[in-house]
N, C-alpha and C positions, 0 to 999 in steps of 0.2 A: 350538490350541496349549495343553498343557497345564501348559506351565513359565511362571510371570511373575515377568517381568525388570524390571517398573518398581513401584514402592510404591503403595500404595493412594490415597496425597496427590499424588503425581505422576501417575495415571489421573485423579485427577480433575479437577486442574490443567490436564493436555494437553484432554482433555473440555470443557471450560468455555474453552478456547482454540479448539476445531472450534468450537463455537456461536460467539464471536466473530466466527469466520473469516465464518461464514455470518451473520450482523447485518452484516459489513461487505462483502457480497456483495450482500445486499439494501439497502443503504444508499443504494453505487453507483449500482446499476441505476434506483431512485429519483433520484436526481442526474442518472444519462442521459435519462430519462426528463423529467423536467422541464427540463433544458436543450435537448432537441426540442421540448419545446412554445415554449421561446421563440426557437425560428430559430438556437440555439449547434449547427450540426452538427457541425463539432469537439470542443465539449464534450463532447456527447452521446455520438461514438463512441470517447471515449477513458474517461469513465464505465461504459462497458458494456462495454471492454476490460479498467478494471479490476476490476469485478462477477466475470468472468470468473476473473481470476487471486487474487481474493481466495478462490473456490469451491476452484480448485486446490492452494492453500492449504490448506484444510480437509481435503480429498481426504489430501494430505500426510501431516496430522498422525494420520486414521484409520488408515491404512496403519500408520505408525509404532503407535499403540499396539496394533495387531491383532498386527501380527509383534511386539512385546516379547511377547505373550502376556495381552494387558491386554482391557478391553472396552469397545467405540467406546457412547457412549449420546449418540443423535440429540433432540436437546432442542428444543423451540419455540424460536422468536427473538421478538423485539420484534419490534413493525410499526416504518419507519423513520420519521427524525423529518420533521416537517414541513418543505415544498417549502425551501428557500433564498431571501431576500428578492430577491438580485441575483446576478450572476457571484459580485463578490468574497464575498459571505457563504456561496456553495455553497464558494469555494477555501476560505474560513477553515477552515467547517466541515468539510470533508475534511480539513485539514492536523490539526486536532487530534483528529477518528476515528482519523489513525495514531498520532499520538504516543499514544494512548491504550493503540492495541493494541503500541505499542513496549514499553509500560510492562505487560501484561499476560506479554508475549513473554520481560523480564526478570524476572518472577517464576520463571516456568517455569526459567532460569540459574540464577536465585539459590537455587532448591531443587534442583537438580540438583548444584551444589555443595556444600549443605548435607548432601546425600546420598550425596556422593561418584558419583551416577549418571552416569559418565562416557559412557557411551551416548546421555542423552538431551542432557548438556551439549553433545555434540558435535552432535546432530541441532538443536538447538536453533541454533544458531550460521550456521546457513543463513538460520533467518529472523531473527535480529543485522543480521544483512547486510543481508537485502530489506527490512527497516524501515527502515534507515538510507539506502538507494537510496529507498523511498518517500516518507521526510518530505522529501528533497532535491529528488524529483519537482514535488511539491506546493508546497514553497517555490518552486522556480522561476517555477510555473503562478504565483504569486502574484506574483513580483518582473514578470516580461515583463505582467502585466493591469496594474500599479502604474504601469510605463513606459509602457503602453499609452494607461493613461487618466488617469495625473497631467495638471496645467494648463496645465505648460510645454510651450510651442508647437513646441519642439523633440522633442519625444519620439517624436512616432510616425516620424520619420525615426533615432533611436536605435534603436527598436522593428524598423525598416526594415534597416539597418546590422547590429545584432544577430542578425538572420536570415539573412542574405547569408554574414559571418562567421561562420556555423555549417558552412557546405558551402564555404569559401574552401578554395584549397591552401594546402599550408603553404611551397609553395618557387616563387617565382618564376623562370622562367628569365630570364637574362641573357643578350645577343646572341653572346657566347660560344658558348654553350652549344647553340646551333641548329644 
């Protein structure tokens, strides 16, 4: 393409957003990976679902700056950090990996306004969205392991009840009604 439609601060902004994308793809997969080693197979395969969708992500944003007419540059990542001492310190440390890239995602906003780049504020606004669905993901994973494994003896029947009331209906039928 030989026309570009996005600033040279905003190429390199979205740029250093792919590399994110893919640090937090390999983050993941690190996190599935060590949650197999210790017997989490739900962990594991919902870490490596989101490894996954974090790549997609990336995928995303190249496309985006290719069609503005910009140029994708594929950077090294960091190696990830080291394993997680327990469950809850893998959730912590995922919960604040997003918040992090929430705040990286709002930069990107905030110079898109600053630029009046309404193109990219609007493409921008897709991942507004999937951050704010991912910190609430990741809070949740944290509140149902809290209910899970606080002291009170009542919990894992909470824990039990919580789950059930995920797939309930919403309408009971009455003898009426049959």
């Amino acid at each position: 393409m030989s026309y570009k439609r996005i600033s040279d601060e905003m190429e390199n902004l979205l740029n250093k957003q792919v590399t994110k994308e893919a640090e937090a793809a390999q983050v993941f997969l690190a996190y599935g990976s060590w949650a197999d080693t210790m017997s989490f197979g739900g962990v594991a395969e919902f870490f490596y679902k989101h490894a996954t969708e974090e790549r997609d992500h990336m995928k995303k944003i190249i496309s985006y700056i290719n069609t503005r007419g910009g140029k994708t540059k594929i950077e090294a990542i960091s190696a990830p950090p080291a394993n997680p001492k327990n469950l809850k310190d893998c959730l912590e440390k995922a919960l604040e990996h997003e918040i992090q890239n929430s705040k990286a995602i709002d930069r990107i906003v905030d110079l898109a306004l600053e630029e009046k780049d309404w193109a990219t504020f609007n493409f921008a606004q897709w991942f507004v969205e999937e951050q704010i669905e991912e910190e609430a993901l990741i809070n949740d994973l944290i509140d149902k392991y809290n209910l899970a494994t606080e002291a009170d003896e009542n919990n894992a029947n909470l824990y039990d009840l919580d789950k059930d009331l995920k797939s309930a209906p919403q309408h009971i039928s009455t003898p009426r009604e049959h």
